[in-house]
C-alpha positions in Angstrom: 0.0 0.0 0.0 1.4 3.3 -0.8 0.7 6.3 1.3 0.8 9.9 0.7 1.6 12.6 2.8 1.6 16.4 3.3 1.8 19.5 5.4 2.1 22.9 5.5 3.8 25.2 7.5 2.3 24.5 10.6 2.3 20.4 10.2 5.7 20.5 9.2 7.4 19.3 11.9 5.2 16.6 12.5 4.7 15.5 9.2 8.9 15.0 8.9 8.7 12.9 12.2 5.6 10.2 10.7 7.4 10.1 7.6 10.7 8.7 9.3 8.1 6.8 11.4 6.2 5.2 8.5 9.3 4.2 6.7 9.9 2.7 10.1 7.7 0.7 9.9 8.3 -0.3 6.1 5.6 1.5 4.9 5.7 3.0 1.3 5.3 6.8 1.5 4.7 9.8 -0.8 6.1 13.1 0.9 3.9 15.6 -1.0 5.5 18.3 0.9 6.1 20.6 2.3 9.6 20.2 2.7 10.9 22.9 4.1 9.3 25.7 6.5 7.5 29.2 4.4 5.6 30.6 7.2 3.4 32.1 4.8 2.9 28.3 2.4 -1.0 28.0 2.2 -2.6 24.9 3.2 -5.0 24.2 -0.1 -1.6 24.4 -2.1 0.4 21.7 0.0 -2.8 19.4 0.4 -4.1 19.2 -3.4 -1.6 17.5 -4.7 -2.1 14.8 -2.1 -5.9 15.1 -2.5 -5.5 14.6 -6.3 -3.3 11.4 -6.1 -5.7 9.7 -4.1 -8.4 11.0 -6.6 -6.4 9.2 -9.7 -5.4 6.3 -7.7 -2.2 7.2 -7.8 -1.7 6.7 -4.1 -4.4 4.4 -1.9 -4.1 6.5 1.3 -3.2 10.1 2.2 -2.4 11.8 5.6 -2.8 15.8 5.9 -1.3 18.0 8.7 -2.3 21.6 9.2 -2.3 23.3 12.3 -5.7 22.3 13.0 -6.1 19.9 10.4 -9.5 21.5 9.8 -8.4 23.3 6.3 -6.5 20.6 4.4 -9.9 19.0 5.3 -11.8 21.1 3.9 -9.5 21.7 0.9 -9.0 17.6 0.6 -12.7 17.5 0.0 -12.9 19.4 -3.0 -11.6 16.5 -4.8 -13.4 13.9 -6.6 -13.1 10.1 -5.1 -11.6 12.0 -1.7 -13.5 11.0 1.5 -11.5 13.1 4.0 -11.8 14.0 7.7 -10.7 15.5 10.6 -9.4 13.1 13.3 -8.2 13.8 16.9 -8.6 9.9 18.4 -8.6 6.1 17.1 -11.7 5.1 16.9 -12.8 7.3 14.0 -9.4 6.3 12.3 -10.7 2.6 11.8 -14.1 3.6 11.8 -14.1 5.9 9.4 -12.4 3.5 6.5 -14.7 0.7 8.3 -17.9 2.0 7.8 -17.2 5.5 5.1 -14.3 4.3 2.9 -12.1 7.6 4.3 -9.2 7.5 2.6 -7.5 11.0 3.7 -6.9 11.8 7.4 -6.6 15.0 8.0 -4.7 15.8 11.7 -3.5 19.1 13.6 -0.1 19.3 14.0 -0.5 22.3 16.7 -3.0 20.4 18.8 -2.0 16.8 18.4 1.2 15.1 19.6 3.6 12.9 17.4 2.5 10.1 19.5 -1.3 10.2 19.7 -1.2 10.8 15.9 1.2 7.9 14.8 -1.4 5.7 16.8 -4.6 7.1 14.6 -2.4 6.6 11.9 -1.4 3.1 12.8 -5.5 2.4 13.2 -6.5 4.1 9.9 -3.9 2.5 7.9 -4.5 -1.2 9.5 -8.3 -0.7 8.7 -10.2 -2.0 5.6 -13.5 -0.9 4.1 -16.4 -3.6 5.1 -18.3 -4.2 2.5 -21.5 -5.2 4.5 -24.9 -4.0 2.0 -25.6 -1.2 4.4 -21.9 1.1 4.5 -21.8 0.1 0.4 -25.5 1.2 -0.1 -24.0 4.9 2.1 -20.8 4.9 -0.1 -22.5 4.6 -3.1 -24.9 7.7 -2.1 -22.0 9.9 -1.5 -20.5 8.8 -4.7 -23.5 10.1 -6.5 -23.8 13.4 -4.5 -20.4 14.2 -5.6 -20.9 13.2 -9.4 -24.3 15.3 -9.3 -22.4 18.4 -7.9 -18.7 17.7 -10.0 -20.4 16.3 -13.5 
């Protein structure tokens, strides 16, 4: 599985420490940038390239660090195939690729420490979508929502 990464100015320095921990642990990674600090960088410009590999397929599974993580979110979104949110514990890590096929977590880098967030990572990454009728039949509806709105 290959996994992309990014961050901007304010997830920098965490995003340098889960990249060294993710090759760690022999996992394949993307560093989308940013790689170094511009206090001024703007977080839609660091997370869309992420946000658009996951939407060609070019990588399976994408982590986003802001400050808050709330804007790469909301930037991620914006992309077709992209099911991205904001996650602060590691429950909705797994859960959310369980049960909603998310495929971009999206973390603060000022709020969140290195460790709490490797362990969401480490949940979201070891999690698979179940394909039970109910969380396809809910997949499926956000698919069409987003090709109403992007077709």
């Amino acid at each position: 599985m290959k996994i992309g990464i990014a961050a901007d100015h304010a997830g920098l320095e965490q995003k340098q420490k889960l990249v060294s921990l993710l090759k760690e642990a022999q996992v394949e990674v993307v560093d989308f940038g940013a790689h170094e600090y511009i206090s001024d960088d703007d977080f839609p410009d660091v997370v869309s390239p992420l946000a658009k590999a996951i939407s060609i397929g070019e990588v399976s599974k994408g982590i986003a660090v802001c400050g808050s993580g709330v804007g790469v979110s909301i930037a991620a979104n914006k992309f077709p195939g992209v099911r991205a949110a904001l996650i602060s514990e590691t429950y909705s890590a797994h859960q959310g690729v369980e049960h909603d096929a998310m495929n971009l977590i999206c973390v603060g880098g000022r709020v969140l420490g290195v460790s709490l967030i490797w362990e969401i990572i480490q949940a979201f990454l070891a999690a698979s979508f179940q394909e039970e009728e109910r969380f396809v039949r809910r997949l499926l509806k956000v698919q069409e929502l987003e090709n109403r709105h992007f077709k």
